[in-house]
C-alpha positions as CSV (number, residue, x, y, z in Angstrom):
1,X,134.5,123.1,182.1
2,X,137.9,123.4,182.3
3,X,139.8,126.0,180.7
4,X,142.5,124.9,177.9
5,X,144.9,127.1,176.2
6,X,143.7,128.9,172.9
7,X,145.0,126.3,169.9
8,X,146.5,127.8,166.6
9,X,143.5,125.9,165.0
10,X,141.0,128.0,167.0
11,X,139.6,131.0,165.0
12,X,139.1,134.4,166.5
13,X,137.2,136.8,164.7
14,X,135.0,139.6,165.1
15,X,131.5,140.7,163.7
16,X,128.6,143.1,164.0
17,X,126.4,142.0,167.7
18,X,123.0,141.6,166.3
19,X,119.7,141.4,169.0
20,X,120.1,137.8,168.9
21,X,123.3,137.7,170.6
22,X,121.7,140.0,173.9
23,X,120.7,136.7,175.5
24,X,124.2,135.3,175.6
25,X,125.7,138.1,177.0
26,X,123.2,138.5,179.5
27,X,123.6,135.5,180.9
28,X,127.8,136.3,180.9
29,X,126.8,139.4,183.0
30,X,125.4,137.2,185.4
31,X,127.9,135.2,185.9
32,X,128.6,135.3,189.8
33,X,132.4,135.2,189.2
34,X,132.9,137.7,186.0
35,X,130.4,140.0,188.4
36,X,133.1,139.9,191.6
37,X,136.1,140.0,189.2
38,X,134.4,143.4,187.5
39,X,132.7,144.9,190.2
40,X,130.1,145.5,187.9
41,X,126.7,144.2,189.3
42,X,124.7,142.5,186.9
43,X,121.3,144.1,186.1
44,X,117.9,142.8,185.9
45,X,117.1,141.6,181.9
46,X,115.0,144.1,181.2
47,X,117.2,147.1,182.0
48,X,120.6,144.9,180.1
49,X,118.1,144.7,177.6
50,X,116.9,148.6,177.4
51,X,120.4,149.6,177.7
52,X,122.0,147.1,174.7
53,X,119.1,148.6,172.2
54,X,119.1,152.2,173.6
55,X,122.3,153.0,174.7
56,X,124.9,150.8,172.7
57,X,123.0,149.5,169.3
58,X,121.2,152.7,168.2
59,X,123.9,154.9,169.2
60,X,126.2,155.6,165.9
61,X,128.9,156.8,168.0
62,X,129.4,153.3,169.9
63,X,131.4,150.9,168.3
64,X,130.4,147.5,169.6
65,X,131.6,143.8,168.3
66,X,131.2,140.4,169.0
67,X,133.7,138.2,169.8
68,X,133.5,134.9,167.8
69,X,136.0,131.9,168.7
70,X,135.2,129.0,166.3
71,X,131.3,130.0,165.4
72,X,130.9,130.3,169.0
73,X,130.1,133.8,170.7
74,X,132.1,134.1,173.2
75,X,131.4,137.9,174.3
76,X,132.0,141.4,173.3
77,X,133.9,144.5,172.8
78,X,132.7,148.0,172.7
79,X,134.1,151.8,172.8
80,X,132.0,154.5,173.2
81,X,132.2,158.2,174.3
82,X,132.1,159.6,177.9
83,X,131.9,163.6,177.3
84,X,135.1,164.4,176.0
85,X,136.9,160.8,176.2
86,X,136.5,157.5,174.4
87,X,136.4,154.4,176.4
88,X,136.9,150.5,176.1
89,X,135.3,147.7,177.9
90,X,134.4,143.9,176.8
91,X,133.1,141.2,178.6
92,X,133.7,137.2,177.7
93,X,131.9,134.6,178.8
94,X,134.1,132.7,181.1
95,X,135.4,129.6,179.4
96,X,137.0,131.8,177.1
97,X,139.2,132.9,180.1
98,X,142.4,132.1,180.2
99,X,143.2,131.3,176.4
100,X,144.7,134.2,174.7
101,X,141.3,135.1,173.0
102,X,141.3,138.4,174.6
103,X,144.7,139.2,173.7
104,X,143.3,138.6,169.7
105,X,139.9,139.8,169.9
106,X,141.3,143.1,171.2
107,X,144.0,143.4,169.2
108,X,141.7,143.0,166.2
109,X,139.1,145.5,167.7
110,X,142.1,147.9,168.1
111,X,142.8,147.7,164.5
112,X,139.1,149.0,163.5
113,X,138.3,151.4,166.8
114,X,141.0,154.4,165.1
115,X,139.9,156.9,168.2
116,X,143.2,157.8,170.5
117,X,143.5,157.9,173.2
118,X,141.5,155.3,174.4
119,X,140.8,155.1,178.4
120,X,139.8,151.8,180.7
121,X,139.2,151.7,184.1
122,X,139.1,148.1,185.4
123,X,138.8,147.4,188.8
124,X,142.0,147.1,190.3
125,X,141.4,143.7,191.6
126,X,141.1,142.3,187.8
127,X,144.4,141.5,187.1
128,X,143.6,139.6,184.2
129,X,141.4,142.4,182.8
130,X,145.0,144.8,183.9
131,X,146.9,142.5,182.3
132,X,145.1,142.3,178.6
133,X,144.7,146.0,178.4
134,X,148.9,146.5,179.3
135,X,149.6,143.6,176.9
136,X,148.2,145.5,174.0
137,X,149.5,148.6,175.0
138,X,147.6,150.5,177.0
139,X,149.6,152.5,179.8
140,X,148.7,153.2,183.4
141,X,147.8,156.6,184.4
142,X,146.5,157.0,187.6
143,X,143.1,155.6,189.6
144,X,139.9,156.5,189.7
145,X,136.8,155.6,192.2
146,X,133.6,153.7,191.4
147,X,131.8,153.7,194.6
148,X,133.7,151.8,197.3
149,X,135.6,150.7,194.7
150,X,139.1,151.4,193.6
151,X,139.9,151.2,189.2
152,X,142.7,151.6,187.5
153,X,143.1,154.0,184.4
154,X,144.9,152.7,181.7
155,X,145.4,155.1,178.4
156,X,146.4,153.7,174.9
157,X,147.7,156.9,173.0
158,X,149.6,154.8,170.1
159,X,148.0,154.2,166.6
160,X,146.8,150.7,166.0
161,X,148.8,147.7,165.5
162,X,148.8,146.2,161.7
163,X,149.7,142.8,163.4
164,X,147.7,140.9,166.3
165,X,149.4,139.6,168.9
């Protein structure tokens, strides 16, 4: 499938992930490409599964969303608390690459998650992933290691925006 750019008739919107919806971004996870673009190696289903319920759905202190792009899911986007700072991560599948839907999913997730800062630390080859995060404001401040690998950490300090992107 070939991606196309996001049309003004294409509706991004957000909503509550119910269990339904693991399925779909399991099989995002395992997406050979998002996996080398992340550096995040997918896991077997039954430990995404265990995670999802235990970890992200029955924790009140996560805040998770889907991202919906014309009734489609098209993946999600979820902060949550690492001792003493908040983070941000999301994951689409990938022919919503490319179309400005991350740009207004997170902008509209922004607008709800009201924690600051916020912290990210996307593998430093991702330069799409680098790009969204400075395109709605969040600010370099240093790197940090995964492993082998080398992340960037990006900080949004500012209050939410009242208008998306």
């Amino acid at each position: 499938m070939s991606e196309r750019p996001l049309e003004h008739s294409d509706e991004v919107r957000l909503r509550d992930v119910v269990e339904a919806d693991l399925e779909v971004f399991l099989a995002q996870e395992h997406d050979p490409e998002a996996s080398r673009r992340s550096r995040f190696p997918p896991r077997p289903r039954e430990r995404f599964l265990h995670h999802w319920t235990t970890r992200i759905l029955a924790d009140p202190t996560v805040f998770v969303q889907a991202v919906i792009v014309n009734d489609e899911l098209a993946g999600n986007i979820v902060a949550w608390w690492e001792e003493e700072r908040r983070f941000i991560g999301y994951w689409f599948g990938r022919e919503f690459w490319g179309r400005g839907i991350g740009t207004r999913a997170l902008t509209l997730f922004l607008q709800q998650e009201k924690a600051r800062p916020l912290h990210a630390d996307p593998y430093e080859g991702n330069t799409g992933s680098v790009r969204l995060l400075e395109k709605v404001g969040f600010q370099r401040s240093g790197t940090v290691r995964h492993g082998e690998d080398q992340h960037i950490m990006l900080i949004l300090t500012q209050p939410p925006s009242e208008h998306p992107a």
